[in-house]
C-alpha positions in Angstrom: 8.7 9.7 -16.2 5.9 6.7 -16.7 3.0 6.2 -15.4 2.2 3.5 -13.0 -1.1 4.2 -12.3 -3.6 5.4 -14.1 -7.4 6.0 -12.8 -10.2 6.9 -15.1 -13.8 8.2 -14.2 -13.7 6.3 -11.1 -16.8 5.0 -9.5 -18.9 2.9 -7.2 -22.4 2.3 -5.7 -23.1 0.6 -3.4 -27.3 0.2 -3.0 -28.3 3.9 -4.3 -25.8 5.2 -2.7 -22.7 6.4 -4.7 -19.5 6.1 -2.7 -16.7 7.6 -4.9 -17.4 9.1 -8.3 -15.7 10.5 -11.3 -12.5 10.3 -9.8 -9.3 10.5 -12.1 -5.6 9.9 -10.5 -2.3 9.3 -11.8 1.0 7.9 -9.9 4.5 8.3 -11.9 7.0 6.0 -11.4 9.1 6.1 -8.1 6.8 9.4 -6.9 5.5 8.9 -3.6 1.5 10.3 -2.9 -0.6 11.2 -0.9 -4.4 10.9 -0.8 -6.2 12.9 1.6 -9.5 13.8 3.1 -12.4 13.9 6.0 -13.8 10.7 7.6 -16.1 9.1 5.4 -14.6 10.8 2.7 -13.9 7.9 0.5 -10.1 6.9 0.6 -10.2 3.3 1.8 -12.8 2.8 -0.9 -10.3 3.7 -3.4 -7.8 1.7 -2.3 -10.2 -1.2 -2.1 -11.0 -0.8 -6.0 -7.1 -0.5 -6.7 -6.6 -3.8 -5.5 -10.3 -5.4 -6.5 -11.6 -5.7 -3.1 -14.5 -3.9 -4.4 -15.3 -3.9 -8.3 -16.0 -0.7 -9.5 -18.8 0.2 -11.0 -17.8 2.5 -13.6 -14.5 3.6 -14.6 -11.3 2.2 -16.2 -8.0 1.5 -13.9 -4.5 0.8 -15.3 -2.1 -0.8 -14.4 1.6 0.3 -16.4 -1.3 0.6 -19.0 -2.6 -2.4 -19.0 -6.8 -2.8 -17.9 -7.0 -4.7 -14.5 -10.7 -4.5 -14.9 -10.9 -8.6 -15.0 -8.4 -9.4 -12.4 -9.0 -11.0 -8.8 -7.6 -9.3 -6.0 -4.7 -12.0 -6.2 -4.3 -10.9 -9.6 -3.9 -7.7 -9.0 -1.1 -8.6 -6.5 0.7 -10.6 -8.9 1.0 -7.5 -11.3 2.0 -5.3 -9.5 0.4 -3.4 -6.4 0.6 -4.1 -2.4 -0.8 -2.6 0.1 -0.9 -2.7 4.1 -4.6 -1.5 6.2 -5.2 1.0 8.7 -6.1 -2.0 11.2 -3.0 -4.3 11.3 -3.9 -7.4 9.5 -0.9 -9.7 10.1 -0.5 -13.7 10.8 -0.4 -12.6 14.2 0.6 -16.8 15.7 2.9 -16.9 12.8 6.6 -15.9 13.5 7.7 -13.1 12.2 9.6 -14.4 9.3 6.7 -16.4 8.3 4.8 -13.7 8.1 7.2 -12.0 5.4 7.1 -15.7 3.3 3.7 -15.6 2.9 4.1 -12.4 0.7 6.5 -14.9 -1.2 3.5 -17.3 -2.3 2.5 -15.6 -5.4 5.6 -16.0 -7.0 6.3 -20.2 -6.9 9.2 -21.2 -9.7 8.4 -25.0 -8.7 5.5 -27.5 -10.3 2.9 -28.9 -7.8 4.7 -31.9 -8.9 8.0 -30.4 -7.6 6.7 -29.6 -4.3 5.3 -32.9 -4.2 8.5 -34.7 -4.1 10.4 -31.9 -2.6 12.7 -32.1 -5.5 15.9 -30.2 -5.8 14.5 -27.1 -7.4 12.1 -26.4 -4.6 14.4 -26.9 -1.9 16.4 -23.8 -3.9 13.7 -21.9 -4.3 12.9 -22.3 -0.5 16.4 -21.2 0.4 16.1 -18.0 -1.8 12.8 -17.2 0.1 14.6 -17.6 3.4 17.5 -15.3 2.2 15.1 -12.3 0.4 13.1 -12.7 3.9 15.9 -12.4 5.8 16.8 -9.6 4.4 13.7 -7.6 4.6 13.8 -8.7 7.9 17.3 -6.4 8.2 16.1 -3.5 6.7 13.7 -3.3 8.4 15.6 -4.1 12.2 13.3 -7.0 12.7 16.2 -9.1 12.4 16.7 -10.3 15.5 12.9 -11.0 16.1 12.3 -13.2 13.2 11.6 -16.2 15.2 9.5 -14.8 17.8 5.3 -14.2 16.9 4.3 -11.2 15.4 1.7 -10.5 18.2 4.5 -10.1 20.6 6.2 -7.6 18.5 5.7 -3.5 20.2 3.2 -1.7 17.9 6.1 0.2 15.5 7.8 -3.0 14.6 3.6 -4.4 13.0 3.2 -1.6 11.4 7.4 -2.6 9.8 6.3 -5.5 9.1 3.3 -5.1 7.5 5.4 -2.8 5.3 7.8 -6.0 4.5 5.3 -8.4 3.5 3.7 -6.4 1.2 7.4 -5.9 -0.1 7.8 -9.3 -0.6 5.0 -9.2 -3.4 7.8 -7.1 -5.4 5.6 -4.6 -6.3 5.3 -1.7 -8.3 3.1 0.4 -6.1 2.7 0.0 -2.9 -0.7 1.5 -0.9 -0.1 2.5 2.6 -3.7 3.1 4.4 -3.0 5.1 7.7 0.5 3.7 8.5 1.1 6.4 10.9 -2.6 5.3 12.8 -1.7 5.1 16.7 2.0 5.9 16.2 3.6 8.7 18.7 5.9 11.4 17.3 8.9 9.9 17.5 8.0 6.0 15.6 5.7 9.0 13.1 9.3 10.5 12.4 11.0 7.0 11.9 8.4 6.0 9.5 9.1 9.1 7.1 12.4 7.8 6.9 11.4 4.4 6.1 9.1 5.2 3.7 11.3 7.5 1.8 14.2 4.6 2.4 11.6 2.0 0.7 10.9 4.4 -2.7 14.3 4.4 -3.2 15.6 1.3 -2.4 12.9 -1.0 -4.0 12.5 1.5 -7.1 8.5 1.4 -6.2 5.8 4.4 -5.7 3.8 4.8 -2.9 0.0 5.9 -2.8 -0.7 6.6 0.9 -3.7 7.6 3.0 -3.0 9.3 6.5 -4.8 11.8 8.5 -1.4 13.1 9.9 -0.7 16.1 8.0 2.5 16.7 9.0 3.7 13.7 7.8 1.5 13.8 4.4 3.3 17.6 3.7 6.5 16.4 4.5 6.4 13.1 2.7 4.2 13.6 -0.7 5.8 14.7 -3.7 2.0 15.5 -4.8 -1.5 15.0 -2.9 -5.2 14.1 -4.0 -8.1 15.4 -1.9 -11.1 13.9 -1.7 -14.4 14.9 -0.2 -18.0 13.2 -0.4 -15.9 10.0 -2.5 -15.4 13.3 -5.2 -12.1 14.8 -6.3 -11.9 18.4 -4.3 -8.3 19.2 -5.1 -5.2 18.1 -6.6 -1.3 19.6 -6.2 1.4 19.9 -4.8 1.9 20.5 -0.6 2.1 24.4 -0.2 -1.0 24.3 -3.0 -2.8 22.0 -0.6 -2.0 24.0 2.5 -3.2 27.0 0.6 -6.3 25.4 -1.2 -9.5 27.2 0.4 -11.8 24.5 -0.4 -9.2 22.0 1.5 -9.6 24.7 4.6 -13.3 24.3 4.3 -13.4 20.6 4.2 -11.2 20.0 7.2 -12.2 23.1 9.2 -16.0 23.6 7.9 -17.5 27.1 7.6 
């Protein structure tokens, strides 16, 4: 199995303060994990240096072995990694299915001179976007919404289609930060199944942070645990449960 992800000696300060340090991670292809831990702990920090938000300030991150350490954010994107946030951030005036385009932009087969004159080739490309939306849209069940705003979808169907625009980036691993955040049991339940249905049937992994264990044991092939933005445990679920130090961290003394 390859490896997708690769994270060296992690680490960032911000002022004097050090926010995550030596952290090392890796993410095999199609494997979907899980990366755990107490407020404050660090996780959306990480997540924020995969994908060049932040830059790090020590460390080495690759990408199917290849150094992102001088790309942009949109860069990043372009290569390979996606992720949705714990606070929705979609185009929330846009419809629905415009929403899911805009995760389309980064991969133009037209010239600006092309979309200038609205030649023939844009006009197909534009009908291939429509199609590949549409059929996120389906697999999703937003289908029959796509025309409507994405404000006046219920909260569930954001959090899908968060999930389907970052799909629309074709990436190779996609982040998840908190996708279960403010979801009752049931839509927690239906979101296992779609994120198990997305590894599958777009080939990807997923990195995700949640705070819902029941969903992190059930869903993670593996798990990363970090305390004080410091590795406190790595394994499998059962060795997680079981992990003493994890106990303490959650539960305190």
């Amino acid at each position: 199995m390859s490896i997708v992800l690769q994270v060296k000696n992690l680490g960032i300060d911000f002022g004097g303060l050090t926010a995550v340090n030596n952290l090392n991670m890796e993410i095999e292809e199609n494997e979907i994990v899980g990366l755990i831990g107490p407020n404050g702990a660090g996780k959306t920090t990480v997540f924020n240096m995969l994908t060049k938000v932040y830059d790090p300030s020590r460390g080495t991150i690759l990408l199917d072995g290849k150094d992102i350490a001088k790309m942009t954010t949109e860069e990043v994107n372009k290569a390979g990694i996606a992720r949705t946030f714990q606070n929705i951030r979609l185009f929330g005036k846009l419809s629905v299915i415009d929403n899911v385009k805009t995760g389309m932009n980064n991969h133009h087969a037209y010239s600006v001179l092309d979309a200038l004159l609205h030649t023939g080739k844009r006009r197909e490309h534009e009908k291939q976007i429509e199609e590949k939306a549409e059929e996120l849209l389906k697999i999703f069940n937003l289908h029959d919404a796509k025309d409507i705003e994405a404000d006046s979808l219920p909260y569930g169907a954001q959090r899908r289609l968060e999930i389907a625009r970052a799909l629309a980036t074709e990436p190779k691993l996609l982040l998840l930060d908190e996708p279960a955040a403010g979801m009752n049991p049931q839509e927690t339940e239906e979101l296992m199944n779609t994120i198990r249905f997305v590894r599958d049937k777009f080939n990807i992994s997923i990195l995700l942070i949640e705070h819902d264990m029941s969903l992190v044991m059930n869903i993670c092939e593996r798990i990363y645990v970090l305390n004080y933005g410091m590795l406190l445990a790595k394994g499998n679920p059962d060795e997680i449960k079981n992990n003493e130090k994890v106990i303490k961290a959650y539960l305190g003394d």
